[in-house]
Backbone as numpy.savetxt, mean C-alpha at the origin, in Angstrom:
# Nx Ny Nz CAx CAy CAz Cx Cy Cz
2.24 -2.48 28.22 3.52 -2.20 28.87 4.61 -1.94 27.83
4.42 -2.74 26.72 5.38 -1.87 25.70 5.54 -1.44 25.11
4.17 -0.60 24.92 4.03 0.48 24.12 4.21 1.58 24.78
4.29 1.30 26.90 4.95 2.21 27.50 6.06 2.63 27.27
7.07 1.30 27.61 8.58 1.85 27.47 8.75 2.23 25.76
8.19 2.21 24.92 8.23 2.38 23.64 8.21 4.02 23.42
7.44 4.15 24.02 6.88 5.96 24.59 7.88 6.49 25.22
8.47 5.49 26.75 9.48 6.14 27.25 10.40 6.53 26.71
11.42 5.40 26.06 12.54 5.89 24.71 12.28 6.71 23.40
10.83 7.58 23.20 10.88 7.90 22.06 11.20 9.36 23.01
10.53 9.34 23.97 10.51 10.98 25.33 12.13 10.92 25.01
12.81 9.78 25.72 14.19 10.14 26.55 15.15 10.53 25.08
15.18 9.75 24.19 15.69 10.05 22.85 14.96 11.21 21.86
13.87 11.38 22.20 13.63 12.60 21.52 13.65 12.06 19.71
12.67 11.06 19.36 12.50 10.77 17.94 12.47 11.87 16.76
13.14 11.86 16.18 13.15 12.94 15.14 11.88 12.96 14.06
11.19 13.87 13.34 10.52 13.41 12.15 11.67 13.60 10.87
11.30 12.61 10.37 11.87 11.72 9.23 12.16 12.80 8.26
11.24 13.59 8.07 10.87 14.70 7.34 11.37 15.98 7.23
11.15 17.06 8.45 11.65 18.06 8.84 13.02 18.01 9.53
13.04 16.79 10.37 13.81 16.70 11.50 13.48 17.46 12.51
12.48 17.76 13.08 11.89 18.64 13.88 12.32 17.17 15.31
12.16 17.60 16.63 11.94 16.56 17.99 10.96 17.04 18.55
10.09 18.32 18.03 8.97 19.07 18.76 8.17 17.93 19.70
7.62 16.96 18.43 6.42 15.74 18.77 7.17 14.28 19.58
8.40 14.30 18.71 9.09 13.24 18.93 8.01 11.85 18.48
8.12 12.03 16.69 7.65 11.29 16.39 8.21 10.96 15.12
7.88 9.73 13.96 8.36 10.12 12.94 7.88 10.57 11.82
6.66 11.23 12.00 6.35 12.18 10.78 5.08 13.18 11.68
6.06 14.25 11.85 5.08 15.27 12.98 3.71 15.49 12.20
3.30 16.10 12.63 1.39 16.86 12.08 1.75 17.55 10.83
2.71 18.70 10.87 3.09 19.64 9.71 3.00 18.99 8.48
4.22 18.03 8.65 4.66 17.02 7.41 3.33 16.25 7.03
2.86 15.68 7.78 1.73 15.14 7.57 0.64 15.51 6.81
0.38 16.80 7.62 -0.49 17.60 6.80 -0.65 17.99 5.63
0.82 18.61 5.54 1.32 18.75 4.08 0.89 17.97 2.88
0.66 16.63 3.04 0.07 15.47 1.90 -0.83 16.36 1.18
-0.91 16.15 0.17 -2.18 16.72 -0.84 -3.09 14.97 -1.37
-4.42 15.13 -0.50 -5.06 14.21 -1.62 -5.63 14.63 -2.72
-5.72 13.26 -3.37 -6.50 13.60 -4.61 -7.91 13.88 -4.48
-8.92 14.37 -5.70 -10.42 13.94 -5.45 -10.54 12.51 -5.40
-11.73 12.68 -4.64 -12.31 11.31 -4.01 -13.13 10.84 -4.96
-12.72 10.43 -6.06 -13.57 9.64 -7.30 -12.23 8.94 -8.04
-13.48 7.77 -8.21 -12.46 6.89 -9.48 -11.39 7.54 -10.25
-10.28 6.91 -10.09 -8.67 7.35 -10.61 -9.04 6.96 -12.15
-8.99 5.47 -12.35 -9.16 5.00 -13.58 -9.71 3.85 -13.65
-10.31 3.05 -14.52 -10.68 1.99 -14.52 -9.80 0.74 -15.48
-9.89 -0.43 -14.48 -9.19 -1.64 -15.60 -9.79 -3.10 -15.63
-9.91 -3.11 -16.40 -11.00 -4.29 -16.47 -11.83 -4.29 -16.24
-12.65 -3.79 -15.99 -14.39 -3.14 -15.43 -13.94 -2.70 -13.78
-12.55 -2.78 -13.43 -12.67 -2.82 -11.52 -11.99 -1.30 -11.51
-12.59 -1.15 -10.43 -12.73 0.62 -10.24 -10.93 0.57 -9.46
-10.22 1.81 -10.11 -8.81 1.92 -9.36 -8.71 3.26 -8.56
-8.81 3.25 -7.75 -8.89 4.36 -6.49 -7.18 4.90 -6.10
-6.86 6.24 -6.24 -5.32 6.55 -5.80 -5.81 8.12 -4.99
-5.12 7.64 -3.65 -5.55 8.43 -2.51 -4.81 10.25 -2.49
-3.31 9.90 -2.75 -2.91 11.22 -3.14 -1.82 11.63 -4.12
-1.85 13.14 -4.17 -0.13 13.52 -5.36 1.37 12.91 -4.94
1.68 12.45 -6.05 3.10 11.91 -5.88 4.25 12.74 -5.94
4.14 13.59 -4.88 5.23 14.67 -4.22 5.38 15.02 -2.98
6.91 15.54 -3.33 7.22 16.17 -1.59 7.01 15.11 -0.71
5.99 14.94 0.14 6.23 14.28 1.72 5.61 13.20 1.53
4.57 12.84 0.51 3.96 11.71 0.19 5.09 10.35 -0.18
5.88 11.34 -1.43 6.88 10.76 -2.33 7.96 10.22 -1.15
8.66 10.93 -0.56 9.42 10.38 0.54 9.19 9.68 1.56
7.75 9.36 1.83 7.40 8.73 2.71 7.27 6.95 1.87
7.24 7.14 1.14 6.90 5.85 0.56 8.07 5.00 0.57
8.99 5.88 -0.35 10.36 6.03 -0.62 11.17 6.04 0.98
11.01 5.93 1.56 11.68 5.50 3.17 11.51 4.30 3.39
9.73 4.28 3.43 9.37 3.02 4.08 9.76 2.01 2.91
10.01 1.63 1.97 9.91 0.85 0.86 11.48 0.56 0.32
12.73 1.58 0.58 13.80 1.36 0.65 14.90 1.52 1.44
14.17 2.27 3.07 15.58 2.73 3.69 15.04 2.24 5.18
14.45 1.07 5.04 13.97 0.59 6.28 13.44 1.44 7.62
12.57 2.34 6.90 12.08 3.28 7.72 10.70 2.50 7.67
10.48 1.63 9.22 9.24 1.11 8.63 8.12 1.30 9.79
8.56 2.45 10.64 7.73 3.03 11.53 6.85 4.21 10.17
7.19 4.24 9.05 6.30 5.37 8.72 5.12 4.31 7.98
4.66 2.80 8.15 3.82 2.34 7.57 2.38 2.87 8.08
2.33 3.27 9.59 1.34 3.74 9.92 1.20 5.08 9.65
1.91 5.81 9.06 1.40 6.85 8.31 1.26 6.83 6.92
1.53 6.28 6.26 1.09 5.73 4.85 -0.31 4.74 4.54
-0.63 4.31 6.06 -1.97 3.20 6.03 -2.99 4.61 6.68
-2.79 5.44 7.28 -3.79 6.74 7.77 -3.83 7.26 6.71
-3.06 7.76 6.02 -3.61 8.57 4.59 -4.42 7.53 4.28
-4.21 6.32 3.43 -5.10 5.73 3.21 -6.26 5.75 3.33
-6.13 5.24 4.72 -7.69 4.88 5.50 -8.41 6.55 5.13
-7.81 7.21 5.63 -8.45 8.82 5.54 -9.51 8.89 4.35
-8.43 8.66 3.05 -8.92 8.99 2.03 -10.30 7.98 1.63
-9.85 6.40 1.96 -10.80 5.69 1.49 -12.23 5.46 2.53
-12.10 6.11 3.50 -13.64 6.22 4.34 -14.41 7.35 3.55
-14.07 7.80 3.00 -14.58 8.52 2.18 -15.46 8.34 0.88
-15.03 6.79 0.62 -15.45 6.21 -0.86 -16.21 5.04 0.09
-16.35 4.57 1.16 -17.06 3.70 1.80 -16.99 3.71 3.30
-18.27 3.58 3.82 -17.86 3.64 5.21 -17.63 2.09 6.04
-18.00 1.23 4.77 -17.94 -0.35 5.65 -16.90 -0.50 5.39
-17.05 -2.05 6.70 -15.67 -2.18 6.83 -15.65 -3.95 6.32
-16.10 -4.34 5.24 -16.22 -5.67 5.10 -15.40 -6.19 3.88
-14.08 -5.40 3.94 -13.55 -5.60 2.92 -12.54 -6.48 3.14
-11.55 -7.42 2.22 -10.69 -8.22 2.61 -9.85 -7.75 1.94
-8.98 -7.07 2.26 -7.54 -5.96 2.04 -6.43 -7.36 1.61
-5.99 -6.62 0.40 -5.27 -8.08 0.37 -3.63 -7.13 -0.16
-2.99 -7.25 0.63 -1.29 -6.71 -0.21 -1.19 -6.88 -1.02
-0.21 -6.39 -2.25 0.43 -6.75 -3.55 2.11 -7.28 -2.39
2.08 -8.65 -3.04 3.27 -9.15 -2.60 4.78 -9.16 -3.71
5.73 -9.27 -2.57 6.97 -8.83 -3.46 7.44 -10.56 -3.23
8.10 -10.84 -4.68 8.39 -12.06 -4.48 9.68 -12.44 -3.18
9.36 -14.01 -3.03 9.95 -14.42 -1.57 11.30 -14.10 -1.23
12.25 -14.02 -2.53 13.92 -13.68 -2.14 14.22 -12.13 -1.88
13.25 -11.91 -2.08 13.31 -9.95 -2.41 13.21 -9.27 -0.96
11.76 -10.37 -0.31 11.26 -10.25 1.54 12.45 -10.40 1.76
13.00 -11.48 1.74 14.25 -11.67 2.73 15.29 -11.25 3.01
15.30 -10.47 1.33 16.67 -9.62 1.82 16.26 -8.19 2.21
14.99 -7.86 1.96 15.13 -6.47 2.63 14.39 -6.71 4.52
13.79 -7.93 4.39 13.62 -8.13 5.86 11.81 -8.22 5.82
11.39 -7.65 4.76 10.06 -6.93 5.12 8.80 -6.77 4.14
7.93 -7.09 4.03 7.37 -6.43 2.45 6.24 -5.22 2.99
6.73 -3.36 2.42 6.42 -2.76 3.17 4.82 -2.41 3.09
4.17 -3.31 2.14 2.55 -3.00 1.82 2.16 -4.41 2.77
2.62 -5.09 3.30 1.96 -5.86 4.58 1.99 -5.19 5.61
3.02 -4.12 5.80 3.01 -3.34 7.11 2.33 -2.06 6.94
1.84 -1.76 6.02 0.95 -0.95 5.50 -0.77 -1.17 5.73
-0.77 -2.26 5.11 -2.44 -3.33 5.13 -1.97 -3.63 6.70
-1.57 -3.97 7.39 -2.02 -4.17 9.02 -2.41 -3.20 9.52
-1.78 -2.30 9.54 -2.14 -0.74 10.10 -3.03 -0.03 9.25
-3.46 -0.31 7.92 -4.95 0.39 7.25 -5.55 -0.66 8.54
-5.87 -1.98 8.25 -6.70 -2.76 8.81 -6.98 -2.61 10.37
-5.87 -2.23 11.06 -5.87 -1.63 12.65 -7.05 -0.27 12.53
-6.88 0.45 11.80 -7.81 1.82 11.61 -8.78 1.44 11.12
-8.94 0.73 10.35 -11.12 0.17 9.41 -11.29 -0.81 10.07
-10.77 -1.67 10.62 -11.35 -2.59 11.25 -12.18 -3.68 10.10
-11.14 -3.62 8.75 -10.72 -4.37 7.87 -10.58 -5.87 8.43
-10.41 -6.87 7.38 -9.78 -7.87 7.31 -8.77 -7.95 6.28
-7.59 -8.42 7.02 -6.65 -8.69 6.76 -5.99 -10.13 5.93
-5.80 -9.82 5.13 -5.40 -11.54 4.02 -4.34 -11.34 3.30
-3.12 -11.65 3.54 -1.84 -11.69 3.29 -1.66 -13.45 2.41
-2.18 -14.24 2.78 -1.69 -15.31 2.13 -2.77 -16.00 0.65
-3.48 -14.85 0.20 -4.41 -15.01 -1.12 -3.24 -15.29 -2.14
-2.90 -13.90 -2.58 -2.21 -14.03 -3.61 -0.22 -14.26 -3.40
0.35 -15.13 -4.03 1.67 -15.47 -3.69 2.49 -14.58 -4.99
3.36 -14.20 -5.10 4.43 -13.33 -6.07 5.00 -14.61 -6.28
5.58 -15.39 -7.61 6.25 -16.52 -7.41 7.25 -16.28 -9.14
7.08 -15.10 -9.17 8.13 -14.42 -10.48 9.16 -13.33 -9.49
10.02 -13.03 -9.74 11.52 -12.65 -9.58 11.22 -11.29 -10.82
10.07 -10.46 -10.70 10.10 -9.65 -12.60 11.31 -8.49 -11.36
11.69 -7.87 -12.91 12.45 -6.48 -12.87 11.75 -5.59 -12.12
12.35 -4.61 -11.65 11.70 -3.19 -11.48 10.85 -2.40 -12.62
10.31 -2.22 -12.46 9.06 -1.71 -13.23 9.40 0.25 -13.72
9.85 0.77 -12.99 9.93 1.99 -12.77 10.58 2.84 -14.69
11.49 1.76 -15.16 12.21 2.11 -16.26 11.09 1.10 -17.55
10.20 0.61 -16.89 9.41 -0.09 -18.80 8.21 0.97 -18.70
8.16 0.49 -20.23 6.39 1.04 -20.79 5.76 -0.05 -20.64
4.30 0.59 -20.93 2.96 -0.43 -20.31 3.32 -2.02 -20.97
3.96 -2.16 -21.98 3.85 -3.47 -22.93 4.96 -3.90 -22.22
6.10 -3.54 -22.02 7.34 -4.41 -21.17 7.06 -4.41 -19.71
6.31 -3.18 -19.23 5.36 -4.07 -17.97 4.40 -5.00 -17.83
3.69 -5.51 -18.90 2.78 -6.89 -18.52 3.55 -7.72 -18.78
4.27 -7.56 -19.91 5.75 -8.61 -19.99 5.91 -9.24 -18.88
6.49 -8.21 -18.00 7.33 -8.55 -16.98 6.55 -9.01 -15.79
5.33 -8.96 -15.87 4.43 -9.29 -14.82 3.60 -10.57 -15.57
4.08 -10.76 -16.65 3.16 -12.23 -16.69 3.69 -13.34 -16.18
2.50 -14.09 -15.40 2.42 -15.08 -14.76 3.28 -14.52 -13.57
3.26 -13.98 -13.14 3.57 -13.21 -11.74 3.50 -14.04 -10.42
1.75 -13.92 -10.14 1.39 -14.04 -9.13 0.42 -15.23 -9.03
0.27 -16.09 -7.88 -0.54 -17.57 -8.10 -1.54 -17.10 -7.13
-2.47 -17.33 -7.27 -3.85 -17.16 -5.86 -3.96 -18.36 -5.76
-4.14 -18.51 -4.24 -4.18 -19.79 -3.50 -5.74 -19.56 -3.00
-6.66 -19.64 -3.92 -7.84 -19.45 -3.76 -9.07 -20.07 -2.42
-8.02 -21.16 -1.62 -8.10 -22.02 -0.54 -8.77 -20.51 0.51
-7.20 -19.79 0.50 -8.05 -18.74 1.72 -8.46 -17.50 1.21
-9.68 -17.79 0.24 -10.04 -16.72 0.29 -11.76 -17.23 0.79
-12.44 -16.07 1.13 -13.54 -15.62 1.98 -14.78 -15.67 2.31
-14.84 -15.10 0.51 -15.87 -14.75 -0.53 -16.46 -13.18 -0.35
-15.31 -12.42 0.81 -15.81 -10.85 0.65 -15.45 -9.71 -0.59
-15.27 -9.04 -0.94 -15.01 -7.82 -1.46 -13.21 -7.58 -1.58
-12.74 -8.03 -2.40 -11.64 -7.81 -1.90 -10.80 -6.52 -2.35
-10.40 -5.84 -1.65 -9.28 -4.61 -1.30 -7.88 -4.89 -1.66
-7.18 -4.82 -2.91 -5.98 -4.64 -3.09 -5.27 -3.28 -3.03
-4.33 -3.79 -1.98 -3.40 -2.45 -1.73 -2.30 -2.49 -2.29
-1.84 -0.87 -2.65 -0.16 -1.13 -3.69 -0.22 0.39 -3.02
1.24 0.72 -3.12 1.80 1.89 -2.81 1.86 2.74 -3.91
2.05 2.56 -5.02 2.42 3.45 -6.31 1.37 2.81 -7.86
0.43 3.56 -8.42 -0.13 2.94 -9.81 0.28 3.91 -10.46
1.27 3.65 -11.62 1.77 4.18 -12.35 1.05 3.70 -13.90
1.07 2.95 -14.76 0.03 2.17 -15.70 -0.37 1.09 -15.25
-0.90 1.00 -13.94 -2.08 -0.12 -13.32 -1.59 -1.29 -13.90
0.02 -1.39 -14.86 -0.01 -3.10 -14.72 -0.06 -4.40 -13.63
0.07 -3.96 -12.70 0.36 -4.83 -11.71 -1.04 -5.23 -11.00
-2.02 -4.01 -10.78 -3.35 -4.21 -10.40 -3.90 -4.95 -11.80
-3.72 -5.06 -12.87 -4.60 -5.71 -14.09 -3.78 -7.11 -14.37
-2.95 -7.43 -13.94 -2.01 -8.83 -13.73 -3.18 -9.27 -12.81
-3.09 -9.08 -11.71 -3.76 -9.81 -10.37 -5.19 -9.81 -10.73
-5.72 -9.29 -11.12 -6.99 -8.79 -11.60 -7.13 -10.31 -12.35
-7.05 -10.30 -13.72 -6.75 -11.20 -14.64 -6.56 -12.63 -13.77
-5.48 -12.46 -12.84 -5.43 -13.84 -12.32 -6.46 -14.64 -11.14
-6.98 -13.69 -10.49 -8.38 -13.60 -9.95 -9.43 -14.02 -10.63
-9.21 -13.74 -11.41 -10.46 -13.86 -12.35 -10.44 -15.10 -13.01
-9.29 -15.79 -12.94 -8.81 -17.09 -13.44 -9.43 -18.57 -12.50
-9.65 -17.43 -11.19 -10.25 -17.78 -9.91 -11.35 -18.31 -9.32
-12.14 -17.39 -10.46 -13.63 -16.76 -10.26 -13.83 -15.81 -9.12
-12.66 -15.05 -8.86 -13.17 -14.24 -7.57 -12.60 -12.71 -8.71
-13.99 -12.08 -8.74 -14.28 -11.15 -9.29 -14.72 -9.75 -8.36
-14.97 -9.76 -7.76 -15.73 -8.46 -6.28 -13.89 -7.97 -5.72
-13.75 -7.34 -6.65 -12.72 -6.16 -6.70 -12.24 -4.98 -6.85
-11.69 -4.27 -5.52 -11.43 -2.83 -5.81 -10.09 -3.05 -5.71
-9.52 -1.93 -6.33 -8.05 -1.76 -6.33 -7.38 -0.31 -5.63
-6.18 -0.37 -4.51 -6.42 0.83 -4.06 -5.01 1.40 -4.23
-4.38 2.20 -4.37 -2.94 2.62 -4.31 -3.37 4.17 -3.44
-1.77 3.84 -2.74 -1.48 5.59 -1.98 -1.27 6.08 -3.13
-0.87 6.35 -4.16 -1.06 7.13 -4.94 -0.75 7.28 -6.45
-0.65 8.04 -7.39 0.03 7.72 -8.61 0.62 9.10 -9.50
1.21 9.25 -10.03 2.13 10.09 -11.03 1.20 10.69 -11.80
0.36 9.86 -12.15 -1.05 10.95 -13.05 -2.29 10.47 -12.52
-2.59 11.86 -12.67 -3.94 11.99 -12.59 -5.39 12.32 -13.30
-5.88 11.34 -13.76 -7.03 11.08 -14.38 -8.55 11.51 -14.40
């Protein structure tokens, strides 16, 4: 029923895409835009630490803004189109679904002020489409680091050491699936990695929507 009236107000308002601004679909990222995405090939991006790093597509145009919405302008109806590329790309590299998808978390004062952390609303909706499992409370963010976007690889592990704590209590013992929106020098997947491993939980893929180079 409320995904009826949800339907009804997107008809009576006529939802724009985010993108074009088109109301054709009345959605927020029509087929066109969508389409538009360029993936990458479907083989290993790069490797770190022996764990294979998988990045689904090019970091431009409609990809780039889609991220860049959902991640700073509280556009967070486009998570289910950022978790379909995904999924798209990664049924491709496996067809099971026995993986335990785990978010890269943003530390706790950061959630609160933007309301949201947008790779949990990302990993629900991959996990709605694979029929995934879902594990949000493995790894905790319990560092405050900088933005990453302005260091090199050495002032990014800097800034990511001792980051993140795994609360190794809930984890599984499946395969686990780390999701990130952007691998730029994989510090952040080789932090968690490292601290996993501190764990003994080693059965790791690493997945990002996408990255700046391509390998």
């Amino acid at each position: 029923m409320h995904k009826f009236f949800d339907e009804l107000l997107d008809w009576i308002y006529k939802k724009k895409c985010y993108f074009c601004r088109s109301s054709k679909e009345a959605v927020k990222m029509c087929s066109k835009c969508y389409d538009s995405m360029e993936f990458l090939p479907v083989k290993v991006n790069r490797i770190i630490l022996k764990k294979n790093i998988y990045c689904a597509g090019v970091y431009s145009k409609n990809l780039q803004k889609l991220i860049r919405g959902l991640k700073y302008h509280n556009q967070k109806d486009l998570a289910y189109y950022l978790a379909k590329f995904m999924a798209t790309y990664f049924e491709k590299i496996s067809k099971e679904n026995n993986f335990e998808v785990v978010p890269v978390p943003i530390f706790k004062r950061r959630e609160k002020q933007r309301k949201y952390n947008h790779m949990n609303l990302v990993a629900e909706e991959f996990c709605k489409i694979t029929n995934c499992t879902l594990n949000k409370n493995l790894i905790s963010r319990i560092k405050d680091t900088k933005p990453q976007y302005k260091l090199n690889k050495t002032e990014r592990m800097k800034n990511l050491s001792n980051a993140f704590k795994i609360n190794k209590q809930n984890y599984s013992g499946k395969t686990i699936l780390i999701l990130d929106d952007i691998c730029t020098t994989g510090a952040t997947f080789e932090e968690i990695i490292n601290e996993l491993a501190k764990n003994d939980i080693t059965d790791i893929i690493c997945f990002a929507a996408t990255t700046p180079f391509e390998e």
